[in-house]
C-alpha positions in Angstrom: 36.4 -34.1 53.5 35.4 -37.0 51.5 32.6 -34.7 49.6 35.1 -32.1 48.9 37.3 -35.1 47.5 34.8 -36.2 45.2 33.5 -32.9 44.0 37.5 -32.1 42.2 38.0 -35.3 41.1 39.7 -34.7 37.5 37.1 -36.0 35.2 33.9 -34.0 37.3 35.8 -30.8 36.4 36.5 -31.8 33.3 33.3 -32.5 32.7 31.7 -29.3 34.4 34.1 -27.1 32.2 32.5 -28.8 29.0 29.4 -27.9 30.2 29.8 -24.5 31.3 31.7 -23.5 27.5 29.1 -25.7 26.0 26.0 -23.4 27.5 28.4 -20.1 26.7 28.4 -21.2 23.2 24.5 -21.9 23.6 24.0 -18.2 24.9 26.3 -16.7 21.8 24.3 -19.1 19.2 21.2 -17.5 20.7 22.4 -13.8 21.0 23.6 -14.0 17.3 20.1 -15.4 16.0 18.5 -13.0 17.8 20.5 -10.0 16.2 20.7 -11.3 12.3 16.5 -11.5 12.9 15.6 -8.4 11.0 13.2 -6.1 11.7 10.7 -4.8 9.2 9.0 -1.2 9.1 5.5 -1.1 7.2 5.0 2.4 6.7 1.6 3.1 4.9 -1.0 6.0 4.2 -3.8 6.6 5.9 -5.3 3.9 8.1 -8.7 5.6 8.1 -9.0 4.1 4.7 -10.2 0.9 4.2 -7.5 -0.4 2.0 -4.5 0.4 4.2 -6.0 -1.5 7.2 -6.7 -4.2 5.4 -3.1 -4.0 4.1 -1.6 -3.8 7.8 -3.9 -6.9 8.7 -2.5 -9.2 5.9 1.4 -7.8 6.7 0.5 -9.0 10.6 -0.7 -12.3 9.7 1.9 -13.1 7.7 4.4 -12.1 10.8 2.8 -13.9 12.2 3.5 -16.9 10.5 7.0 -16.0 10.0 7.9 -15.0 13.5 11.1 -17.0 13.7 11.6 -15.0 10.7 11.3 -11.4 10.7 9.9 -9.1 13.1 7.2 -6.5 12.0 6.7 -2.8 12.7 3.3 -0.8 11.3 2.9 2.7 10.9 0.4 4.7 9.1 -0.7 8.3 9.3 -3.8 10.1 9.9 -5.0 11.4 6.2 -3.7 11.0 2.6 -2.0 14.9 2.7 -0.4 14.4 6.2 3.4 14.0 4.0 5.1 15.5 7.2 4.5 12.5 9.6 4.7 10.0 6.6 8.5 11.5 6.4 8.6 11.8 10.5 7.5 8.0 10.7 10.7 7.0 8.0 13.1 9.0 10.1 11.8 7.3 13.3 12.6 3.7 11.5 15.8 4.8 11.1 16.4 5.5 15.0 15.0 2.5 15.8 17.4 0.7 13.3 15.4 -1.1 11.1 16.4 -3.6 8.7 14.3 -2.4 6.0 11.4 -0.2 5.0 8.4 -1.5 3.3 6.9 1.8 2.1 3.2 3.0 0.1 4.2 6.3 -0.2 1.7 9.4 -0.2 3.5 11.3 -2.6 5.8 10.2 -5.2 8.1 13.0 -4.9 8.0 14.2 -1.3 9.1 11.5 0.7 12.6 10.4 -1.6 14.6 12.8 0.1 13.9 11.1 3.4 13.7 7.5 2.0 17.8 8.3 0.4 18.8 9.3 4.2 17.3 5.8 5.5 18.9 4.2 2.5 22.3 6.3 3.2 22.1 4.8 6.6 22.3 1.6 5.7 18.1 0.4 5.3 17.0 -1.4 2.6 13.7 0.7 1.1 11.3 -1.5 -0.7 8.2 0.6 -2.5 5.0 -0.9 -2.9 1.4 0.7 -4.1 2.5 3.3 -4.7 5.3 4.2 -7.1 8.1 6.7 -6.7 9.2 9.5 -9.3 11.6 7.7 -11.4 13.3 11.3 -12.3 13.3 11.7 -8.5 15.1 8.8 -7.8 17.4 9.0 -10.5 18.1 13.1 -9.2 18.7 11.4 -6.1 20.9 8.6 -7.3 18.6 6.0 -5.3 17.8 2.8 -6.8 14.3 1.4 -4.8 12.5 -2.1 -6.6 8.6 -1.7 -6.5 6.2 -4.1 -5.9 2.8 -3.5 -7.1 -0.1 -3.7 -9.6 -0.6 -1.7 -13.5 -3.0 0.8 -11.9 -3.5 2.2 -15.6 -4.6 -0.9 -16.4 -7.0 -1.7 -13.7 -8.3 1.4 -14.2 -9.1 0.8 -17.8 -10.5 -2.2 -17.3 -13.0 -0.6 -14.9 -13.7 2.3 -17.4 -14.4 -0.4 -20.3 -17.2 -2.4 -17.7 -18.6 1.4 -17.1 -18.7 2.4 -20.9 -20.6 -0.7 -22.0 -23.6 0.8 -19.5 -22.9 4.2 -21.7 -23.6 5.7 -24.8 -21.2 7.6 -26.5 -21.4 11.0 -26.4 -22.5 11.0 -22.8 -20.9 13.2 -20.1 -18.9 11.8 -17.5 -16.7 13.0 -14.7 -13.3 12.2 -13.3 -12.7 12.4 -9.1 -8.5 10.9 -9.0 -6.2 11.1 -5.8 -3.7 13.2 -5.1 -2.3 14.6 -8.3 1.1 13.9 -7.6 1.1 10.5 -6.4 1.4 8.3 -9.2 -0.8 5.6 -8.7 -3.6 8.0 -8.8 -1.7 9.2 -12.1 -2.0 6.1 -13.5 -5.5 5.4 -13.0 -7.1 8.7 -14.1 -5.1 8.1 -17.6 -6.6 4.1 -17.7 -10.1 5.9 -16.5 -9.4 8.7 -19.6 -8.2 5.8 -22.2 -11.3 3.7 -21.7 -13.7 6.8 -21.8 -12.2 8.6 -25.3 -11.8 5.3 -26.6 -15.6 4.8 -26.1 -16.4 8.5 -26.9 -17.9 10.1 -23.8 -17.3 13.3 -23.2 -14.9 13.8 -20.1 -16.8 17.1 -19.1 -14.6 17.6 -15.5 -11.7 16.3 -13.8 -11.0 17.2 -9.9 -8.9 15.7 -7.4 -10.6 14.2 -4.1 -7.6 13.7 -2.1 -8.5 10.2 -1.7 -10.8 11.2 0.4 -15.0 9.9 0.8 -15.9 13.6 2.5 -14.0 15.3 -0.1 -15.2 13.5 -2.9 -18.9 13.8 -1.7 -18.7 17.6 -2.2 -17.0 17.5 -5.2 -19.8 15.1 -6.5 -22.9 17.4 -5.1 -20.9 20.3 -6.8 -21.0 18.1 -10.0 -24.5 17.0 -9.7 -25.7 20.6 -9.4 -23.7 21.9 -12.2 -24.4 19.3 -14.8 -27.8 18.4 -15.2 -26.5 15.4 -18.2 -24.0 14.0 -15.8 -23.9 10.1 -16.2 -21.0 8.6 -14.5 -18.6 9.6 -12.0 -15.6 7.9 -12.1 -13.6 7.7 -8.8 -9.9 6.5 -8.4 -10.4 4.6 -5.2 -13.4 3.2 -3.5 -13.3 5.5 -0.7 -14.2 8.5 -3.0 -16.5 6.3 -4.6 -18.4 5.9 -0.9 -18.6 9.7 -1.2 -19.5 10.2 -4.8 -22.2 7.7 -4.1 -24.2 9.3 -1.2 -24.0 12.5 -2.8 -25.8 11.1 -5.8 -28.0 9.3 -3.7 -28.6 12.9 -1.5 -29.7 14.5 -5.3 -32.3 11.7 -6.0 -30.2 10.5 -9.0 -29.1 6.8 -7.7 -29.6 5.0 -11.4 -29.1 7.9 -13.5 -25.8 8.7 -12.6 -23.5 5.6 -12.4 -20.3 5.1 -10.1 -17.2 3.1 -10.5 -14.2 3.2 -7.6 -11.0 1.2 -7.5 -9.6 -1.3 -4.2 -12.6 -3.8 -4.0 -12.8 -2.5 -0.3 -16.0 -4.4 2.0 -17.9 -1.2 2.3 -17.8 -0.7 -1.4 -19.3 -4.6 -1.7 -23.1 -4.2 -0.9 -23.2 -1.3 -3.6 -21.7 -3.6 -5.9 -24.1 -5.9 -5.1 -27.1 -3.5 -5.5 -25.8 -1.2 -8.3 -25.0 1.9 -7.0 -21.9 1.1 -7.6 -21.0 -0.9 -11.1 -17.2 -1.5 -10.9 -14.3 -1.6 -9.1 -10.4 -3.0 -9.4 -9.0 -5.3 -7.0 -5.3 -5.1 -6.2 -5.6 -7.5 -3.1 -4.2 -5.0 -0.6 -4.2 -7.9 1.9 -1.3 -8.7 0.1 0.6 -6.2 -1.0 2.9 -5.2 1.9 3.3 -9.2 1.9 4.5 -9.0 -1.5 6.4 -6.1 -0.4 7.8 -7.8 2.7 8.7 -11.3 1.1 10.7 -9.0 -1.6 12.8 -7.1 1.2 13.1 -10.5 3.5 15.0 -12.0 0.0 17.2 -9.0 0.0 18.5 -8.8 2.9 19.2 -12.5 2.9 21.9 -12.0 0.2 19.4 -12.3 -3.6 19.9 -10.0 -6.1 17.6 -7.1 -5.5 14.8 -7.6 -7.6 13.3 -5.7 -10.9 9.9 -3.7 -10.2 7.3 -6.9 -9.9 4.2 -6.1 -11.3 1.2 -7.5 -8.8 -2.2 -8.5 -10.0 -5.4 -6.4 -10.6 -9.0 -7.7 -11.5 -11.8 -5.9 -12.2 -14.6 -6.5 -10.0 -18.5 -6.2 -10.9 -21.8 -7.4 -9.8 
């Protein structure tokens, strides 16, 4: 009876009380951290290219680093066409809730009607690589800050280290990306600027999808149809890849020059032994970073942002 005395003395329970609010209090400090943690969606293109896994890597490092912060979900699709599951992967995000949707687009068109429902719903967008149709977005009365590098101006800068191996007059060729995405709008006009402003003659212009296998037939077609050929300009690396072999497969490597754009590694030992003579480097290993810090200063309260131009820097031997 003594023990039972003791345990509801006054001040014990007084003291017990103030320890079982304190701990509630704990648990709803906890519970309310955990929910104002948000969660951001990387949605990229195709992670069979070089440059968008190297792109995923650098976002997941830099969670990594931040994982009090922010917590990171990566998507990608299959090819550089596949728009339908780049638009299935945004809805998705917006089930799950997301905070915020870091997106590289594979069109610039296509995927605003999607990107306005997420937004509608409440998710902040944040477009990087890639830009979006500003007519689009206007059409659509959606307001999205980019994050990314002048892709015309890479590109020219790659065309200018390619012409000085040129003389005017000679015949080149033009392999870009998809035709609507912008970026790959972009770089075929720095590619065309450099080329007319050194006078070669810009003798075809095809689109390789972004794609190495693509570009390789494109190339052999090239090859076989233009016995003056010099230069095949490519607007990313992996068509260069593809560009290259086929030139190599025709017994041409040396009279027929390449150039690419992303500074991926596979493209690096062709740099090195000239089968390759330029590329651009946009530092994808930190682009959805860029992107990510951008939407992480958002949703803390800043003033969206303006569109942040990113660096480029051409890349040679």
């Amino acid at each position: 009876m003594k023990f039972c005395s003791t345990l509801f003395k006054p001040a014990y329970a007084v003291s017990v009380l103030v320890a079982v609010f304190a701990s509630a209090g704990c648990q709803k400090t906890e519970n309310t951290a955990a929910v104002a943690k948000p969660k951001v969606a990387l949605i990229m293109k195709s992670l069979a290219n070089e440059f968008f896994s190297t792109m995923a890597e650098g976002a997941k490092k830099h969670q990594a680093a931040n994982a009090v912060t922010y917590e990171l979900i990566v998507n990608g699709i299959k090819n550089e066409t596949d728009l339908a599951e780049q638009v299935n992967l945004v809805e998705q995000m917006v089930a799950q809730q997301v905070s915020a949707i870091v997106i590289a687009p594979a069109d610039s068109k296509a995927l605003v009607p999607a990107l306005k429902r997420a937004k509608d719903a409440g998710i902040l967008i944040v477009n990087i690589d890639n830009k979006l149709d500003a007519d689009v977005l206007k059409q659509a009365n959606l307001s999205v800050p980019f994050v990314g590098p002048d892709n015309r101006a890479g590109a020219r800068q790659v065309g200018e280290a390619l012409a000085k191996r040129l003389k005017a007059g000679d015949e080149v060729a033009l392999i870009e990306g998809i035709s609507t995405a912008y970026n790959g709008q972009q770089r075929r006009l720095g590619f065309e600027d450099a080329m007319k402003a050194a006078g070669m003659n810009i003798v075809a212009v095809q689109s390789g999808n972004w794609e190495m296998d693509k570009a390789n037939n494109i190339a052999g077609s090239l090859l076989s149809e233009r016995a003056n050929l010099k230069a095949v300009l490519c607007a990313n690396d992996n068509m260069a890849l593809g560009a290259a072999a086929a030139i190599q497969a025709a017994g041409k490597s040396g009279q027929v020059l390449v150039v690419g754009f992303d500074n991926i590694a596979a493209i690096k030992p062709m740099l090195a032994d000239g089968r390759v003579v330029a590329t651009a480097d946009q530092h994808g290993d930190q682009l959805a970073v860029f992107g990510i810090e951008a939407a992480l200063k958002i949703l803390k309260g800043d003033e969206p942002p303006g569109d942040q131009t990113t660096a480029v820097d051409l890349v040679t031997k």
